[in-house]
C-alpha positions in Angstrom: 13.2 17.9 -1.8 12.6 19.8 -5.2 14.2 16.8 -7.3 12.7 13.4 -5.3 10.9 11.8 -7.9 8.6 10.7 -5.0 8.1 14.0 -3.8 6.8 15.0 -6.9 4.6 12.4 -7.5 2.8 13.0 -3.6 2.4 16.7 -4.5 1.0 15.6 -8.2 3.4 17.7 -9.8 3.9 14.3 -12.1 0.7 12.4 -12.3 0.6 8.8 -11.1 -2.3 5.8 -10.9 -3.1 6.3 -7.0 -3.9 3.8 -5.3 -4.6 5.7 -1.9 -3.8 9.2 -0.4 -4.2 11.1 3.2 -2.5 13.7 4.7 0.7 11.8 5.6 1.0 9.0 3.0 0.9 8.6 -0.6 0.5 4.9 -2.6 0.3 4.1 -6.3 1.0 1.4 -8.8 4.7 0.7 -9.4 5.5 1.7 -13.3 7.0 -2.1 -13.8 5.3 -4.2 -11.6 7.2 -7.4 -9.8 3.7 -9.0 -9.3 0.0 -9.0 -9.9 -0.4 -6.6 -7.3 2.6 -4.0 -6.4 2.2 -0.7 -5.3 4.8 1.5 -3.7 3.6 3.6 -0.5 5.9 6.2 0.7 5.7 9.4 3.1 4.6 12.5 2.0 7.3 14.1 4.3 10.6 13.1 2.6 12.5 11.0 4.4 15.7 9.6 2.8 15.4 6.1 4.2 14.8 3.8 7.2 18.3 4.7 8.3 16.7 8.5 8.6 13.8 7.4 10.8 13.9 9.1 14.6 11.8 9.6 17.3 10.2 12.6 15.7 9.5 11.0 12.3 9.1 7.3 13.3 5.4 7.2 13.5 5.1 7.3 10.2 6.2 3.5 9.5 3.1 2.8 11.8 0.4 4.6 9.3 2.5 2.9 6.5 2.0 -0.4 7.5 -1.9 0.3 8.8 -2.1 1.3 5.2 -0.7 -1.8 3.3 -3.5 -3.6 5.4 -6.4 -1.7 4.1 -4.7 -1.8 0.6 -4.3 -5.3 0.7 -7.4 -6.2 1.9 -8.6 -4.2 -1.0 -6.9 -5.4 -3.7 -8.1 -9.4 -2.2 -4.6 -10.0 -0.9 -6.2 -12.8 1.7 -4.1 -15.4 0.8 -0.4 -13.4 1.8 1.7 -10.6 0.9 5.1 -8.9 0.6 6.2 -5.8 2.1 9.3 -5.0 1.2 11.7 -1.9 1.8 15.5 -1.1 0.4 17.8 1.2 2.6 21.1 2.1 0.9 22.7 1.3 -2.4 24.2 -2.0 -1.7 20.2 -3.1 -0.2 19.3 -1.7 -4.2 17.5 1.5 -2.9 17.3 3.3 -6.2 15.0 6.2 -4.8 16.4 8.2 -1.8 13.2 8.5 -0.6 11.5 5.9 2.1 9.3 3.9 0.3 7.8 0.4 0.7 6.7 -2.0 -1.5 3.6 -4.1 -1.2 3.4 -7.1 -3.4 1.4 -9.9 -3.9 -1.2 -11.6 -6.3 1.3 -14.3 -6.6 4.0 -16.6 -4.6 7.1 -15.7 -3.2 10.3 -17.2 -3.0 12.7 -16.8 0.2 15.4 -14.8 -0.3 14.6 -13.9 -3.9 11.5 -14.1 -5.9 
């Protein structure tokens, strides 16, 4: 989409710090970081939100999450992390675009934290 934020930022039309990049998924640091460690990894296809996912699109989440490994062992995450993903308003999704949120570098509270 020509005005997702995301979208821009996986096609470097806006410059970002990025943290990794392949042909299907983009990650980079969040602007204002929750923790230590939190970096947002989206699709480069856009898809609005986990409540868009199908069986031709789907596949996706898999890379995703074999990517937040890889970043987290990286970044020295051994001792836990967060993944974390909003789908709606009322879930606080303020980017219509399917992102995730890997956190860590510190401890969590359950619910909130």
């Amino acid at each position: 989409m020509a005005d997702c934020i995301f979208c821009l930022l996986a096609s470097h039309k806006i410059p970002t710090d990025i943290v990794y990049e392949d042909d299907t998924v983009f990650a980079f640091n969040d602007m204002e970081p929750q923790a230590p460690v939190h970096i947002l990894i989206i699709p480069k296809e856009h898809i609005e939100s986990v409540a868009a996912l199908n069986e031709n699109n789907s596949g996706v989440v898999a890379h995703i999450f074999e990517v937040a490994a890889k970043i987290a062992r990286e970044k020295g995450l051994d001792s836990g992390f967060r993944i974390v993903t909003n789908t709606g308003d009322d879930a606080g999704q303020s980017v219509k675009h399917l992102h995730f949120h890997l956190l860590g570098g510190r401890s969590f509270a359950w619910p909130a934290g």
